[in-house]
C-alpha positions in Angstrom: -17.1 14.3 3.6 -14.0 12.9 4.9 -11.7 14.8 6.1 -8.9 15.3 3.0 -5.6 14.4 5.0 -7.2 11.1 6.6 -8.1 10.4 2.7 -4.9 11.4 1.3 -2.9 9.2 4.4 -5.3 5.9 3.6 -4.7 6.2 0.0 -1.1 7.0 0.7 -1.0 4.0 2.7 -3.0 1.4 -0.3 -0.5 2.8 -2.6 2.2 2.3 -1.4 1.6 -1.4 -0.6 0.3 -2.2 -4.0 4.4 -0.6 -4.6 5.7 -3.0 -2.4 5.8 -7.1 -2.8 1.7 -6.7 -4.0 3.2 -4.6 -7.5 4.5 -8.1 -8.2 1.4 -9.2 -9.0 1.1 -6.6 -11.7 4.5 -6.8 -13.7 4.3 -6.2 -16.8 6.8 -9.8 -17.6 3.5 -11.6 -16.7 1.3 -12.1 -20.2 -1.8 -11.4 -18.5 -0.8 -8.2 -17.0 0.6 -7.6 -20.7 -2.9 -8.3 -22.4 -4.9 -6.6 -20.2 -3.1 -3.6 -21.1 -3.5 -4.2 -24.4 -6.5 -4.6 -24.5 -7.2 -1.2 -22.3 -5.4 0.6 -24.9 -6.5 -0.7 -28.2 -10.1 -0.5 -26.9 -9.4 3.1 -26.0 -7.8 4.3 -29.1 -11.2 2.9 -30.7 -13.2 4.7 -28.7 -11.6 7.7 -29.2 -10.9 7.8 -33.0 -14.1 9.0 -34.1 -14.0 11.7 -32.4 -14.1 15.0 -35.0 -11.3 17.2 -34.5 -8.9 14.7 -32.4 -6.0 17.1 -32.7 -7.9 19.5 -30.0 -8.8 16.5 -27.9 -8.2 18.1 -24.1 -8.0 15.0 -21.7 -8.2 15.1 -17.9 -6.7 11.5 -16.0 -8.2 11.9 -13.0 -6.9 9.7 -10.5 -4.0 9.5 -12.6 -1.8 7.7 -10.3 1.6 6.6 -11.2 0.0 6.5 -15.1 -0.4 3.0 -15.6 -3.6 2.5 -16.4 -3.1 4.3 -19.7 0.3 4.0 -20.2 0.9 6.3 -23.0 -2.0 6.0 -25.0 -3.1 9.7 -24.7 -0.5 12.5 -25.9 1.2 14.2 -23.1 0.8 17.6 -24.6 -3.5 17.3 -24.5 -3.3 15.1 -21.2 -3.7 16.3 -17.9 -3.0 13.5 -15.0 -4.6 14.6 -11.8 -4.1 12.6 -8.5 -4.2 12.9 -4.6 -0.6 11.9 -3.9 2.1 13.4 -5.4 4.8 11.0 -5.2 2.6 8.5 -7.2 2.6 11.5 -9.8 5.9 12.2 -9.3 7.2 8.5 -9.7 5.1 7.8 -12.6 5.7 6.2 -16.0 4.0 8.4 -18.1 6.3 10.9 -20.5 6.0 14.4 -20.2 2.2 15.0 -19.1 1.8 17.6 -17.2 0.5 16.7 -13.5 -1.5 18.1 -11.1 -1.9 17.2 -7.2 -5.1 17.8 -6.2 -8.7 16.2 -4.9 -10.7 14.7 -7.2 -13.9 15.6 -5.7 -12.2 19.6 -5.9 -10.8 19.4 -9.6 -9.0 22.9 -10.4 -10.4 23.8 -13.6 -13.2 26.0 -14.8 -16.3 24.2 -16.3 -16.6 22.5 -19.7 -12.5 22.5 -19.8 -12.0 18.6 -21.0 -13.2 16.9 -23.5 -12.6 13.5 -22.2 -12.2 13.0 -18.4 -10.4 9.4 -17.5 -11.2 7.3 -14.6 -9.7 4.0 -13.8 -10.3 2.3 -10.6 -10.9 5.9 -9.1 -14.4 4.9 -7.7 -13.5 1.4 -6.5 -11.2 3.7 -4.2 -13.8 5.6 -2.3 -16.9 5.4 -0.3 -20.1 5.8 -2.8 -20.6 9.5 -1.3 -16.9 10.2 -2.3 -17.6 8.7 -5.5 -20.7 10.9 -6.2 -18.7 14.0 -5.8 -15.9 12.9 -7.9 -18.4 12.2 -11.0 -20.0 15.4 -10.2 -16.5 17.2 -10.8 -15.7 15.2 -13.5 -19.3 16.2 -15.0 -18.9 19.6 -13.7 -15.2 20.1 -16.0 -16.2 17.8 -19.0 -17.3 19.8 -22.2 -20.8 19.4 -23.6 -20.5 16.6 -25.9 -17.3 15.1 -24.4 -17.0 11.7 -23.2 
């Protein structure tokens, strides 16, 4: 396993030039961009409807990021965005979810505590072996039947 600072300062470093001229690329004035997030969120709010009981939903965003690959789909007060860097949680755009710093591949919660666990370009990220520990976690903390 890699060692968790070299991980946390070549993520550090990706992020933070996707925030410079790269985040461009990605405004939100561009109608791509715009759709894509539309689509993201109208094709998650289907697939989370059904759900019985949605009121006790408890959702995990791991690899949460700055927060906008789900904008504000979720509600902050069942969300939980959990990501390596801080300032990308700290700089965000999501409202008032809570936010925890920590390594995906070490999530700090007991087992079965989410019933939906959120991954956006988390794996495209990492080296496969990273990867498999990071679905093993998010395995590990999702609740029997969750998704």
């Amino acid at each position: 396993m890699t060692d968790d600072s070299e991980r946390r300062h070549d993520l550090d470093a990706a992020y933070r030039e996707y925030s410079g001229g790269y985040a461009s690329r990605w405004a939100g004035e561009n109608a791509g961009n715009r759709a894509i997030v539309e689509e993201r969120e109208r094709v998650l709010g289907e697939s989370l409807a059904p759900r019985p009981a949605r009121e006790a939903t408890r959702i995990l965003d791991l690899g949460a990021g700055g927060g906008a690959s789900f904008g504000n789909v979720f509600p902050p007060d069942r969300t939980i965005a959990l990501d390596l860097l801080q300032w990308r949680l700290l700089h965000g755009d999501r409202e008032s979810t809570p936010a925890v710093c920590a390594d995906g591949s070490q999530v700090p919660f007991p087992d079965a505590t989410f019933d939906t666990v959120l991954l956006a370009t988390v794996l495209s990220s990492v080296s496969p072996a990273l990867g498999r520990e990071i679905l093993t976690e998010a395995a590990r903390v999702l609740a029997p039947g969750g998704q």
